[in-house]
C-alpha positions in Angstrom: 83.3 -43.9 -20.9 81.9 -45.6 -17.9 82.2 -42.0 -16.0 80.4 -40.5 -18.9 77.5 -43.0 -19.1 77.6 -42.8 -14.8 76.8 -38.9 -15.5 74.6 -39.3 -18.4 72.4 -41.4 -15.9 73.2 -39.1 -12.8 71.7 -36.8 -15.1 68.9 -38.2 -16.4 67.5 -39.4 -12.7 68.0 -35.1 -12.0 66.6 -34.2 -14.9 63.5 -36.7 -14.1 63.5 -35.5 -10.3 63.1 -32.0 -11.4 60.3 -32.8 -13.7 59.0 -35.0 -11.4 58.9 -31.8 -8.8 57.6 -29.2 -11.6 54.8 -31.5 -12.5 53.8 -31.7 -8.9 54.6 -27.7 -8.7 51.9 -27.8 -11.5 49.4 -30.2 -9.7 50.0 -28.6 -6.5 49.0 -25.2 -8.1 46.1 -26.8 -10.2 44.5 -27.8 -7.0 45.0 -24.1 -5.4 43.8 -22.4 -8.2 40.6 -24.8 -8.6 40.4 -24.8 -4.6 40.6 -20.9 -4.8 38.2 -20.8 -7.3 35.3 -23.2 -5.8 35.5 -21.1 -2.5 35.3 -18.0 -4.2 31.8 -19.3 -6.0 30.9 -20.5 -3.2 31.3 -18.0 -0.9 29.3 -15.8 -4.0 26.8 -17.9 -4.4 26.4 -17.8 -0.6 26.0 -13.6 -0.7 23.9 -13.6 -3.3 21.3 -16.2 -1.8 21.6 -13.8 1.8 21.1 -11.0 -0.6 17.8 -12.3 -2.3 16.7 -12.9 1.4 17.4 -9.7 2.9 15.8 -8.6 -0.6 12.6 -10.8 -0.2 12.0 -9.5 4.0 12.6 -5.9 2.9 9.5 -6.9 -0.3 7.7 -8.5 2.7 8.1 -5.8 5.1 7.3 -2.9 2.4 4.0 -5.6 0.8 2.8 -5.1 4.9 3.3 -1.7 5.0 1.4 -1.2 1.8 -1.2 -3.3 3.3 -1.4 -1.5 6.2 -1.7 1.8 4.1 -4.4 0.4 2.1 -6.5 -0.8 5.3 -5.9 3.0 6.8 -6.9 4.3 3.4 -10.2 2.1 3.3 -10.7 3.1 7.2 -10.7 7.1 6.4 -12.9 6.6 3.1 -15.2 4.6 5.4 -15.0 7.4 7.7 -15.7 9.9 5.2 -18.6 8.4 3.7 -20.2 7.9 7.0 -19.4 12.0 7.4 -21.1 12.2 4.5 -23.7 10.6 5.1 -24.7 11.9 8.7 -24.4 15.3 7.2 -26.3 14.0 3.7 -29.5 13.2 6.3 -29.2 16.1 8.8 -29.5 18.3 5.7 -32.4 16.8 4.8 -33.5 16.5 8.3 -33.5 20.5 7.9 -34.8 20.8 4.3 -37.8 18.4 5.9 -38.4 20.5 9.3 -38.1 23.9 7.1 -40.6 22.8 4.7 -42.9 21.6 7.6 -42.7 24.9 9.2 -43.1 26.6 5.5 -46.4 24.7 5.4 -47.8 25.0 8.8 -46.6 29.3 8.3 -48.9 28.8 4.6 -51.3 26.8 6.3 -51.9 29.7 9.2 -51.7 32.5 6.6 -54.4 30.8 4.8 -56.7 30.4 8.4 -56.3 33.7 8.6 -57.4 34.8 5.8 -60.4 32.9 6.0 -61.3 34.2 9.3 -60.4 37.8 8.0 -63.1 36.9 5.1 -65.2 35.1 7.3 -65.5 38.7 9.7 -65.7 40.7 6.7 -68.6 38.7 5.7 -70.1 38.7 9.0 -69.6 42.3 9.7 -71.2 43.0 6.4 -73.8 41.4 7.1 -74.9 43.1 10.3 -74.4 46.1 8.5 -76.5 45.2 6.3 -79.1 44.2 9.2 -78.5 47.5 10.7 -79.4 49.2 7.9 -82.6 47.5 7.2 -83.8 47.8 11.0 
């Protein structure tokens, strides 16, 4: 009986060693799973804020680009207009300088006439004194 009860207890001490060991095989694995898991968030969270970074300087870099589009843009419509304009008043520069000379040509022309009609009048009218001396 006393060997019996000496083994019952021999067994029960193994049996609570080995539950003892399982429950810290449990715990030990807990805390590596848990560990595992809290570096792999971390370690995600860490890419994706490097991620939104690179993402934010690549924005940055193509916002100044755009910018500096823009500002070439505005420089060449500037440029244009001014074209524009330079040729908008040399045009009329010419338009004004033809029409002068258009005028001064009328202006001669009509002289001319005059003194045509003023010779004709004049020749006429020594003809006219001719004929009465």
């Amino acid at each position: 009986m006393k060997k019996k009860k000496n083994e019952k207890k021999k067994n029960e001490k193994k049996n609570e060693k080995k539950k003892k060991r399982v429950r810290k095989r449990k715990r030990t694995r807990r805390r590596r799973r848990t560990r595992r898991r809290r570096r792999r968030t971390r370690r995600r969270r860490k890419e994706r804020e490097k991620e939104k970074e690179r993402e934010e300087e690549e924005r940055g870099e193509e916002e100044e680009e755009e910018e500096e589009e823009e500002r070439e843009e505005e420089r060449e419509e500037e440029k244009d207009e001014k074209e524009e304009e330079r040729e908008e008043e040399e045009k009329s520069e010419k338009k004004n300088e033809n029409k002068k000379k258009k005028n001064k040509k009328k202006k001669n022309e009509k002289k001319e006439k005059k003194k045509k009609k003023e010779n004709k009048k004049k020749k006429k009218k020594n003809e006219k004194k001719k004929k009465k001396k």
